[in-house]
C-alpha positions in Angstrom: 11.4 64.3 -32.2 9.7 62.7 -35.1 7.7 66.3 -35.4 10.6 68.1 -35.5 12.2 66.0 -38.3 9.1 66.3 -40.5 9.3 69.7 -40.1 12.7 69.8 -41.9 12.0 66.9 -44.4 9.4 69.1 -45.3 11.3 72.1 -45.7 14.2 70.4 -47.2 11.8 68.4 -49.8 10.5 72.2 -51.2 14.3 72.3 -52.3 14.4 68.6 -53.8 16.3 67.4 -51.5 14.1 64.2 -50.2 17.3 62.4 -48.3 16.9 60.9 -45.0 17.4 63.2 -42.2 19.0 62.2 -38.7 18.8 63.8 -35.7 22.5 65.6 -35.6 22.7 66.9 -39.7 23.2 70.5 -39.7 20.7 72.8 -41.6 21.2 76.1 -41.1 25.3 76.3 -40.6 25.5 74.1 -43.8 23.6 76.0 -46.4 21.2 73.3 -46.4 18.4 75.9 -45.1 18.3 79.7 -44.7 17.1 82.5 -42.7 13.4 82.1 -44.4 13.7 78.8 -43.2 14.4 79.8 -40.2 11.7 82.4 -39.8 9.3 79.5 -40.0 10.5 77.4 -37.8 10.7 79.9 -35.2 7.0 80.5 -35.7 6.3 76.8 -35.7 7.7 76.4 -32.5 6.2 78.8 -31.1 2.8 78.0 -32.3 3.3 74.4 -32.1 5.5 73.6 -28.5 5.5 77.3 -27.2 8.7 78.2 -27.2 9.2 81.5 -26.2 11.6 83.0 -28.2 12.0 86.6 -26.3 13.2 84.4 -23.8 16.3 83.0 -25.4 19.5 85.1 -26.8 19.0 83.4 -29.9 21.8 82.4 -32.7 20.9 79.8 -35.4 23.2 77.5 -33.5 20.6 76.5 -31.2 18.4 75.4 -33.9 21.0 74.2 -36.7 20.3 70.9 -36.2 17.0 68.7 -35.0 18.4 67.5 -31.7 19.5 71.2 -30.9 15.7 72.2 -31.6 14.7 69.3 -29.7 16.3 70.6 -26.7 14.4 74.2 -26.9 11.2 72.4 -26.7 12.1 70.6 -23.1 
């Protein structure tokens, strides 16, 4: 998990936003990332924990928040 939430610390801190992140915040569905955003993280997971993403009808509600992306990596 703690990969995952660097990931979007990191993202978040290129916007200035440097809060403390938990596992249920929403990202995408709030505004607080967008579909660039999303772009990479989809490549990252791929790369990084090889999620397949051909595989999965996808909608950004399975990776608005860190747990939900956690679970794609299982």
């Amino acid at each position: 998990m703690q990969k995952i939430l660097d990931f979007f610390q990191a993202r978040l801190a290129l916007r200035g936003e440097r809060s403390l992140l938990s596992e249920e915040d929403s990202l995408f569905n709030s505004g607080r990332l967008d579909s660039l955003d999303a772009m990479e993280l989809i490549v990252w997971l791929e790369q990084e924990f090889g999620v397949d993403f051909s595989r999965v009808d996808f909608s950004l509600d399975l990776i608005d928040t860190p747990r939900d992306v956690l679970a794609l990596t299982l």
